[in-house]
C-alpha positions as CSV (number, residue, x, y, z in Angstrom):
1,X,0.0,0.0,0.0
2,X,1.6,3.5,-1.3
3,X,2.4,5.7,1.9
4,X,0.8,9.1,2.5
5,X,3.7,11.1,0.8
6,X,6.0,8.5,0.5
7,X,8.3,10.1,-2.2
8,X,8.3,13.4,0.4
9,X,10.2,11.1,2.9
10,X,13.7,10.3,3.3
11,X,14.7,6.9,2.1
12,X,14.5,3.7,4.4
13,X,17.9,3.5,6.3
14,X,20.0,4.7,9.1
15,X,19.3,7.9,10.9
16,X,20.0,10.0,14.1
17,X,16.6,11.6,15.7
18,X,17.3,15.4,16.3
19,X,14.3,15.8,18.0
20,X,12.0,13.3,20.0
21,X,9.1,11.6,18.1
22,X,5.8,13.2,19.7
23,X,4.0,10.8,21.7
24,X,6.6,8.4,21.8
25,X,9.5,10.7,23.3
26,X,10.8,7.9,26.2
27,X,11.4,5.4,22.9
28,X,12.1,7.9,20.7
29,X,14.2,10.7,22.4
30,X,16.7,13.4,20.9
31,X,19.8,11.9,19.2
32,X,18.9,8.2,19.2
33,X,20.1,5.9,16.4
34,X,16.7,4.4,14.5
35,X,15.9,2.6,11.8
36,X,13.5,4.8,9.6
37,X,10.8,2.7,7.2
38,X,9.4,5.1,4.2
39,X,6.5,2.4,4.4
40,X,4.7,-0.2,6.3
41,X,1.7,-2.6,5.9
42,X,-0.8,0.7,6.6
43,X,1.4,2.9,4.8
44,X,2.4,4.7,7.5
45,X,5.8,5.6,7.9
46,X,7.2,4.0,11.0
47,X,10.9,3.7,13.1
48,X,12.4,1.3,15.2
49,X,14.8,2.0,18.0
50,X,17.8,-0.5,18.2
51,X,17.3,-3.7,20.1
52,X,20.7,-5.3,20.6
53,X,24.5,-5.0,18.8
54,X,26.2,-8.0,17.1
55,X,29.4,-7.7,15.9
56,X,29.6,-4.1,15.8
57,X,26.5,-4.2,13.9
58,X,22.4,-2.9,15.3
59,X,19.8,-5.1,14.8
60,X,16.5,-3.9,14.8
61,X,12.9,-6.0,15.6
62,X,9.8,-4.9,15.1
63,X,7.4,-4.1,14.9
64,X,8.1,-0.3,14.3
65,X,6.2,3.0,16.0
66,X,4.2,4.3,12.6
67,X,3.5,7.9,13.3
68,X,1.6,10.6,11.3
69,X,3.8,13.3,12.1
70,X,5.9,12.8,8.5
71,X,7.4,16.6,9.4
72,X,8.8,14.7,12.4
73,X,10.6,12.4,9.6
74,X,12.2,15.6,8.3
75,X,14.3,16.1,11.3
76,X,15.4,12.9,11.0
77,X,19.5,13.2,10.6
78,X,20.5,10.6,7.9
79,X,24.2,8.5,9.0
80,X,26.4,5.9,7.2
81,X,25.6,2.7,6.5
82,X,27.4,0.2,9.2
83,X,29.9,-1.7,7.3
84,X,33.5,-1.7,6.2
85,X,35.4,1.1,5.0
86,X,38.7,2.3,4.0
87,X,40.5,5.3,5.5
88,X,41.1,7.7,2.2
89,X,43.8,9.2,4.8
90,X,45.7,8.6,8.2
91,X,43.2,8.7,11.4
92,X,44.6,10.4,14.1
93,X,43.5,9.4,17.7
94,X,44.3,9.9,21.5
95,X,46.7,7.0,22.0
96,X,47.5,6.4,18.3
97,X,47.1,6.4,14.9
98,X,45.6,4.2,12.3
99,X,47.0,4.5,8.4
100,X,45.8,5.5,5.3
101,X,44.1,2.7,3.1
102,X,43.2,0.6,6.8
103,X,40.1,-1.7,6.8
104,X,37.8,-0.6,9.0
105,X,33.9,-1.3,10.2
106,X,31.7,1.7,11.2
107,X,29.3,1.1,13.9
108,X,27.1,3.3,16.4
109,X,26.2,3.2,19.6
110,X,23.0,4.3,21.1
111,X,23.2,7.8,20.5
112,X,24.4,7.8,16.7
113,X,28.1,8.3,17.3
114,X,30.2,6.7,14.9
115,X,33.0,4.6,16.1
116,X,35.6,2.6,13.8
117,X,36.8,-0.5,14.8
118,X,40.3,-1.9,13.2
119,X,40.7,-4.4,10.7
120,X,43.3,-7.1,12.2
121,X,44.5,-10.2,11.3
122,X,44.7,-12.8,14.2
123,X,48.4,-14.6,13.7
124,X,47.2,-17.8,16.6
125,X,43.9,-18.7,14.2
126,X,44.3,-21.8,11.7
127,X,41.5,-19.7,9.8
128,X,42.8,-16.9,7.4
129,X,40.1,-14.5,8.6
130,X,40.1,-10.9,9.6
131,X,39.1,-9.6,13.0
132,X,37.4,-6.3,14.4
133,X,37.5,-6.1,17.9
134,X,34.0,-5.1,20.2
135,X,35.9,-2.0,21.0
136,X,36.8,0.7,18.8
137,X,37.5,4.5,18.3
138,X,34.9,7.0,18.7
139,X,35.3,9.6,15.6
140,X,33.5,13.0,15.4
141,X,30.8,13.2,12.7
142,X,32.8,15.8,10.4
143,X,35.4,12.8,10.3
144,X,33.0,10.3,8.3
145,X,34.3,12.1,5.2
146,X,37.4,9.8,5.4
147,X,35.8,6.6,5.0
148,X,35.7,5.2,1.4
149,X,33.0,2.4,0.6
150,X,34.7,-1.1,0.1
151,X,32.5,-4.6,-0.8
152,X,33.2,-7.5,1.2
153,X,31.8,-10.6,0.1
154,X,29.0,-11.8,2.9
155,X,28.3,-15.3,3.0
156,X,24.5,-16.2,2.6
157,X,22.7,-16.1,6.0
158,X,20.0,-18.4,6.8
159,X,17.1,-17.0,8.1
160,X,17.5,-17.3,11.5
161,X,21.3,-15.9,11.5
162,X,21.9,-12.1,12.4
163,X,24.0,-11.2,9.7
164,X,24.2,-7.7,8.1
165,X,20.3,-7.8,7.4
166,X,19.6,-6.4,10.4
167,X,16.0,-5.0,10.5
168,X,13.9,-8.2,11.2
């Protein structure tokens, strides 16, 4: 079912709230990382707050708050996707330094700030895999102009895995 205004609304993705969602302000407060959905069944636009963090990575379950408010979508502050990056030049942090051209995945915490986790390969492993560590380094959102886009091969999930699909 087309949406009232649905092609007025921002796209479905990731998003920072810059202003609590009327009614729903204790879910929904300033500067919380959300899901946004352009759509639903009833056309509605609707949000979900995150649920739980695996591997650096939200997941979302609904089923989403649909509001009527679609100015309220308006404040809505769009953010990276979560995923793996490259650093177009060297990152600069207290208690070190990362270089230019490091693998890295973006994630978020609650409150939409970015935070970069390190790319590392694991010498004790039998397995030639990479490994991100559950702690990173937070980075200021004027800094998200470094990262550069790179595709990593994901494996096929099955439906009950939490893979990078992560709005169930």
């Amino acid at each position: 079912m087309a949406g009232p205004g649905k092609n007025l609304l921002p796209p479905c993705g990731l998003y920072r709230t810059s202003k609590a969602l009327e009614g729903h302000a204790e879910q929904f407060p300033e500067g919380l990382l959300v899901y946004f959905h352009n759509h639903s069944d009833s056309g509605l636009p609707q949000v979900l707050a995150p649920d739980h963090n695996v591997h650096n990575r939200w997941h979302f379950h609904g089923p989403g708050v649909e509001f009527r408010a679609l100015s309220w979508a308006d404040t809505l502050v769009a953010v990276p996707s979560e995923g793996f990056y490259s650093l177009r030049r060297e990152l600069t942090f207290e208690g070190g330094s990362w270089p230019k051209g490091a693998l890295v995945q973006l994630g978020y915490n609650r409150n939409a700030d970015a935070i970069l986790f390190i790319a590392q390969v694991r010498g004790h492993l039998e397995e030639n895999d990479l490994f991100f560590a559950d702690k990173g380094v937070g980075i200021r959102r004027e800094q998200l102009s470094i990262l550069e886009p790179v595709s990593v091969y994901q494996e096929q999930a099955s439906a009950d895995d939490h893979g990078p699909a992560n709005v169930h």
